[in-house]
N, C-alpha and C positions, 0 to 999 in steps of 0.2 A: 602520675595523677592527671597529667593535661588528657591524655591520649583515654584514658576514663572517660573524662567531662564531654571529648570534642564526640567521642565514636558509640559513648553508652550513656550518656545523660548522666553521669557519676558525678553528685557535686562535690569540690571540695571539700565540705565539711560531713561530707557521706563520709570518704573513703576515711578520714581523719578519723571520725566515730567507728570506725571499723574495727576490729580485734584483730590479731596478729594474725592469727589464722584464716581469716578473711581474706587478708592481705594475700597472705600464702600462697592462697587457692586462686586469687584474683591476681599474682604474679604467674600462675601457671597458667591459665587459662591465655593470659597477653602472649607469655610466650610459646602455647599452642596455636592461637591466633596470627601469629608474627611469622611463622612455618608451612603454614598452610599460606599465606597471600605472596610467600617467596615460591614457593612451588607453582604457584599460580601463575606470577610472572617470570620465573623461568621455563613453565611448557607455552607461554605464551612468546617468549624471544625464540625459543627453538622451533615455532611456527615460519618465522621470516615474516610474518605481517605484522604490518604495523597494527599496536596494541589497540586504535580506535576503530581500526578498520576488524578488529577480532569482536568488541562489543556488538556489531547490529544482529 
């Protein structure tokens, strides 16, 4: 629920009104999100540059 509120404006009392199935979808969707930004940072370590020098 935190990672809701902090990354998609999801307040607490949203995700709590929510149906299971909501949930569901909104558990899939974190852990398709969650896959993608580890992939991200591991073609990023397999660079050898350092990761803030990979953003400009």
């Amino acid at each position: 629920m935190y990672y809701c509120w902090k990354y998609h404006n999801i307040k607490p009392s949203d995700y709590y009104n929510m149906t299971a199935g909501e949930k569901t979808i909104l558990t899939a969707f974190y852990t398709i999100e969650m896959e993608e930004m580890k992939e991200k940072a591991e073609a990023v370590a397999s660079t050898g540059i350092c990761p803030a020098m990979a953003l400009k």
